[in-house]
N, C-alpha and C positions, 0 to 999 in steps of 0.2 A: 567459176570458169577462169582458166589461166590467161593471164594478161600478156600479152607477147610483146616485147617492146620495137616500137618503129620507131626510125631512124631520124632522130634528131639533125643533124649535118656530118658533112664530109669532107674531110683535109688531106691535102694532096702532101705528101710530103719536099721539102725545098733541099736543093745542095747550099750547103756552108761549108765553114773551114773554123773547126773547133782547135784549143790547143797550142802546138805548137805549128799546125799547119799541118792538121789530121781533115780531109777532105770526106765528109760523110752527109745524112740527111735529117735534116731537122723535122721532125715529124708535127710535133707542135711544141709550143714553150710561151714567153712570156706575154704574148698578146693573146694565146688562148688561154689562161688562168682560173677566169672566172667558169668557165663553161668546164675545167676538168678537175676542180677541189676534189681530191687533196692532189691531185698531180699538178708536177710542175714543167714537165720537158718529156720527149721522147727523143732520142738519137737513133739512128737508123747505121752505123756503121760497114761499110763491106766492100773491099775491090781486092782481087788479085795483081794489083800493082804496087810493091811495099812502101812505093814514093808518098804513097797517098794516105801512108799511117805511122808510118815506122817515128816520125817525129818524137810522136805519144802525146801524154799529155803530163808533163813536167810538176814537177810541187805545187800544191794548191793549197788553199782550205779549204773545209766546208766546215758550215755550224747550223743546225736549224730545219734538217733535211734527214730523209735517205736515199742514199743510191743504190739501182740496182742491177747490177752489170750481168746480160745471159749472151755468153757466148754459144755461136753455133760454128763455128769454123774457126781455128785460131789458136792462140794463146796469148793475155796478157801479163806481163806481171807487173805486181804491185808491192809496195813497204809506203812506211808510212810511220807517224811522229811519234806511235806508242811503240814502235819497236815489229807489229807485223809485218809479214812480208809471202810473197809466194806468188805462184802461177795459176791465171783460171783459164784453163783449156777447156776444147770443145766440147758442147755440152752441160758447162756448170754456170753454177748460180752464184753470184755477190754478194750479200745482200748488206749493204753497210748504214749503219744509222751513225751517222755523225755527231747528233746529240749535241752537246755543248764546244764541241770544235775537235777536230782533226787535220794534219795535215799531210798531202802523201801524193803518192805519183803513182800513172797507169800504162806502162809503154806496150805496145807490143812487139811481139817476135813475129821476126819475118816468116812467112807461111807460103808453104810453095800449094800454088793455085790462091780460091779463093781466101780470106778473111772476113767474117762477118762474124757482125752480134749486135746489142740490143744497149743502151743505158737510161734506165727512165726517172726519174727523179720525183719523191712523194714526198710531201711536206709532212710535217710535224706538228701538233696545234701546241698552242703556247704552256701548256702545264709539259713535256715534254720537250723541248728547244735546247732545254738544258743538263738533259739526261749525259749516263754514263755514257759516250761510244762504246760500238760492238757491231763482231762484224757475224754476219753466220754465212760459210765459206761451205756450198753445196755442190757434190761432186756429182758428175752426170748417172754413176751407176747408184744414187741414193736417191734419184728424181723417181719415183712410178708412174709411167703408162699403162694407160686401161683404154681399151679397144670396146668402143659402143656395140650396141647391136648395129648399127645400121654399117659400121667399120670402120669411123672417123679414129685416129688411134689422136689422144692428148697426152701430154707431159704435164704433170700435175708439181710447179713448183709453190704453189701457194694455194692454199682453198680446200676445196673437196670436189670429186665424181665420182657416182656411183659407189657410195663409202666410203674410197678411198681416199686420203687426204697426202697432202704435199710437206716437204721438209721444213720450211720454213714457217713459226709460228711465232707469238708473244708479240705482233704490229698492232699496233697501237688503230692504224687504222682501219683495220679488219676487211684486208686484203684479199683479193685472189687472181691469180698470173700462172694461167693455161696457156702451153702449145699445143694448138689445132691441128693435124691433118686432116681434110675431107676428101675423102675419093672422088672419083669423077661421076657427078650428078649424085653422088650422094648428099643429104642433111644430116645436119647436126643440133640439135637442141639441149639448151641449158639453162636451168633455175638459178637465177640470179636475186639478191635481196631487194627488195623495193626500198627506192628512195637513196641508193648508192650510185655512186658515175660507174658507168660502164662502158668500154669500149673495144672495140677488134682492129687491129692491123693487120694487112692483108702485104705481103712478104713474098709468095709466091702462089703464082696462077690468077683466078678471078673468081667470084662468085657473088650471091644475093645475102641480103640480109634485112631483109621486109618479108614481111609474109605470102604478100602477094607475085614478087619476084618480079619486080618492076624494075628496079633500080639495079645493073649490073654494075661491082665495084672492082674493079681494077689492082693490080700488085703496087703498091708504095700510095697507100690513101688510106686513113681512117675512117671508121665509121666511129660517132656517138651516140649512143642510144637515145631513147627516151625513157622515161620511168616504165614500169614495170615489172611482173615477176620472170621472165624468160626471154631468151632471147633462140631465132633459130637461124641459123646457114645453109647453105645450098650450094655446092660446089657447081659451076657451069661446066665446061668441056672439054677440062683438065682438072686436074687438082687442085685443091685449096688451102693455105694457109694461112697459117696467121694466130697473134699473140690473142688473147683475151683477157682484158684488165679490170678488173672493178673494183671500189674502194667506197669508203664511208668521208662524207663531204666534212669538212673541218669548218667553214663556214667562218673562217674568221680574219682579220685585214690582214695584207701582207706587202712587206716592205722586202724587195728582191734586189741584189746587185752581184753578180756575176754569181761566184759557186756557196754564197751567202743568201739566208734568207730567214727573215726576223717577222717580228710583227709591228714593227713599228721602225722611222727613220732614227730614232734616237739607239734605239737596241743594235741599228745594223751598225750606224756611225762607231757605237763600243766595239765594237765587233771588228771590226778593221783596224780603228784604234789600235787593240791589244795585238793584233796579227802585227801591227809593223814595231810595238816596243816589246815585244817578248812574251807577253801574258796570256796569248790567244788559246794554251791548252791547258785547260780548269780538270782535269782528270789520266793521269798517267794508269 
């Protein structure tokens, strides 16, 4: 018999000010860590007011991570210390492993009405920290949606449904990053790997995600599963959405300051080190 997994706890997402003074929602990050290996952050971005983003988010580094930027409204663009550069417009996917260091910037363009999108942040376990960077730049018409029997339509950017698998592969952590639509009172069911984190963000409307349909969950709050092989949703009386994330746990110390994230304090301390005398990019 299939295991259905019930619902572990539930985060409300908070406003902050990422950046240079980019006003968006912290979904979770550094005080939720242990409860989401291998993730490390969710950002929640999105207003039709440019005040509230146009800043961007100015040169950084990262080492020891990947980021993964899905916009749904918008465009940002990006360049960065190896020489890339470009736009991710609505619809596409980022997905950048920073690996042994990168440095770069993410502003966006002013967008008339809304702006929104997604940035999640998945750790690396330490035989990989110090990989090549690489980015895989996924454009919305290479994404595939498949439309269940019951109508839920998902955007398949990492994983599989129903056969179908998504563009993004070769993660180390054996990902998978579904966008859900659920019709109104329709369910959605999906096989998940046992003994991975798994989690849904709910983005637009409301619905269940217990079996019994006890607990209604709200737009801008996560669910974390509990173990198990499945998980199923319930749209209430609107539509539902929301991301679907699961990953293979890394299970190992981590030593985190700001867009860095090592395994230890000694590896981070290098790590900054070499950002302020020059040495921070180990691979062009």
């Amino acid at each position: 018999m299939v295991e259905i997994r019930g619902i572990r706890t539930v985060f409300r997402s908070k406003p902050t000010t990422e950046g240079a003074g980019v006003r968006l929602k912290r979904v979770f990050g550094y005080n939720e860590v242990e409860l989401m290996d291998p993730f490390l952050l969710l950002d929640h971005f999105g207003s039709d007011n440019p005040d509230d983003y146009l800043k961007g988010f100015p040169w950084h580094p990262h080492r020891g991570i990947e980021t993964i930027t899905y916009m749904i409204e918008g465009q940002v663009k990006h360049e960065d210390s190896l020489g890339n550069s470009g736009t991710i417009e609505s619809g596409d996917v980022q997905w950048m492993t920073a690996g042994s260091g990168i440095i770069h910037q993410e502003m966006p363009n002013r967008t008339d009405g809304m702006m929104m999108g997604f940035q999640l942040w998945a750790n690396l376990p330490s035989s990989d920290k110090m990989m090549h960077p690489r980015y895989q730049g996924i454009k919305e018409s290479e994404i595939p949606e498949v439309v269940t029997e019951s109508g839920a339509r998902v955007r398949i950017i990492c994983g599989k449904l129903d056969g179908t698998c998504g563009p993004v592969s070769e993660i180390v952590t054996d990902p998978e990053y579904l966008d859900v639509i659920v019709p109104l009172g329709a369910e959605f069911t999906h096989s998940v790997k046992r003994g991975h984190t798994v989690f849904a963000y709910v983005f637009e409307g409301k619905g269940y995600f217990d079996q019994d349909k006890e607990r209604l969950i709200e737009s801008d709050h996560l669910v974390l599963f509990e173990d198990g092989e499945q998980i199923v949703a319930t749209a209430g009386e609107e539509q539902l959405r929301f991301l679907l994330v699961s990953g293979m746990p890394i299970g190992e110390p981590i030593a985190w300051y700001g867009p860095i994230v090592m395994n230890n304090k000694e590896e981070l301390d290098e790590a900054f080190r070499e950002y302020r005398n020059g040495t921070f990019i180990k691979h062009k």
